[in-house]
C-alpha positions in Angstrom: 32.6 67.4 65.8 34.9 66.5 69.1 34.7 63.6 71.0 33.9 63.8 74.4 37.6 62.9 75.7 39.3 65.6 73.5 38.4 68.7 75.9 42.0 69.7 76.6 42.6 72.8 77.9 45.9 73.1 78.7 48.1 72.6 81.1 47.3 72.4 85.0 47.5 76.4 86.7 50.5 77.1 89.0 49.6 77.0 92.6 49.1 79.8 94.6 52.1 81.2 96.5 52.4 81.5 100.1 51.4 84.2 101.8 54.5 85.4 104.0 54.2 85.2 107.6 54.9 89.1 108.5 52.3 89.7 106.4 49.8 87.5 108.4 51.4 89.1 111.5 51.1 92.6 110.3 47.3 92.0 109.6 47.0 90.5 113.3 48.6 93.2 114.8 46.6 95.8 113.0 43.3 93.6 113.7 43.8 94.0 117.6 45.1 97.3 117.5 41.9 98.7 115.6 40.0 96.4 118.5 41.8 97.7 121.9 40.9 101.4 120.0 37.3 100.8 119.5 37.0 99.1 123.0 38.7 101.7 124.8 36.4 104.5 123.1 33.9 105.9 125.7 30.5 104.4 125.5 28.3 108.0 124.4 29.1 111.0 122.9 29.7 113.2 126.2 31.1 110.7 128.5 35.2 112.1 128.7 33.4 115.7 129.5 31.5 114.0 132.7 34.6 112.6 133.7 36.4 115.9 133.2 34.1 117.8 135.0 33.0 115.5 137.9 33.1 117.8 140.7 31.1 120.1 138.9 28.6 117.9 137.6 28.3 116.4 141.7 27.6 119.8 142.6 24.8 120.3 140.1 23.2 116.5 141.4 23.1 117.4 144.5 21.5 120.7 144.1 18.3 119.2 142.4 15.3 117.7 144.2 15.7 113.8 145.0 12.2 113.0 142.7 14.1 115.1 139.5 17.5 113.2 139.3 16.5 111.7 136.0 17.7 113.3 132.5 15.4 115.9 131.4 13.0 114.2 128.1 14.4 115.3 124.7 12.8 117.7 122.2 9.5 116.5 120.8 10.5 116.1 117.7 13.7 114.1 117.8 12.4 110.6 117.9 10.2 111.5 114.9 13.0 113.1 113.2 15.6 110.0 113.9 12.6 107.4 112.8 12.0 109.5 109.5 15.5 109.2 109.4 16.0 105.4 110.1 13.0 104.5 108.0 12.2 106.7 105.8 9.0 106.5 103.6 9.0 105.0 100.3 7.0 107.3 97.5 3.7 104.9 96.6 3.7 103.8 92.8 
């Protein structure tokens, strides 16, 4: 049986080495470079084609009625279809 001051288990481990500073650097660069890309990203899906096709898009604004300016509603099934989607039903046991 061992005594209780007998646990030797060799020597100390090696320190770690240093992580070189253009490697730091390159990891900084391409941290900011993958933010200024997703910040400069338009906001939805089909916003560079309304800025493309402003004049266009005036024209159609100004040719509806004041009261129907809004977005027409989407399909009647989309919102169910993204919930099912989202959160979709778990079989009951």
């Amino acid at each position: 049986m061992a005594t209780s001051g007998s646990h030797s288990h060799g020597p100390p481990p090696l320190p770690e080495p240093r992580t070189p500073a253009w490697l730091t650097a390159l990891g900084g660069l391409l941290f900011v470079g993958v933010a200024v890309c997703w910040a400069s990203r338009p906001t939805e899906p089909g916003a560079t084609e309304t800025k493309a096709t402003t004049g266009t898009a005036t024209a159609t604004a100004t040719a509806l009625p004041a009261g129907n300016a809004s977005a027409p509603p989407p399909p009647a099934g989309a919102a169910s279809a993204l919930q099912r989607a989202l959160h979709p039903r778990r079989p009951a046991h």
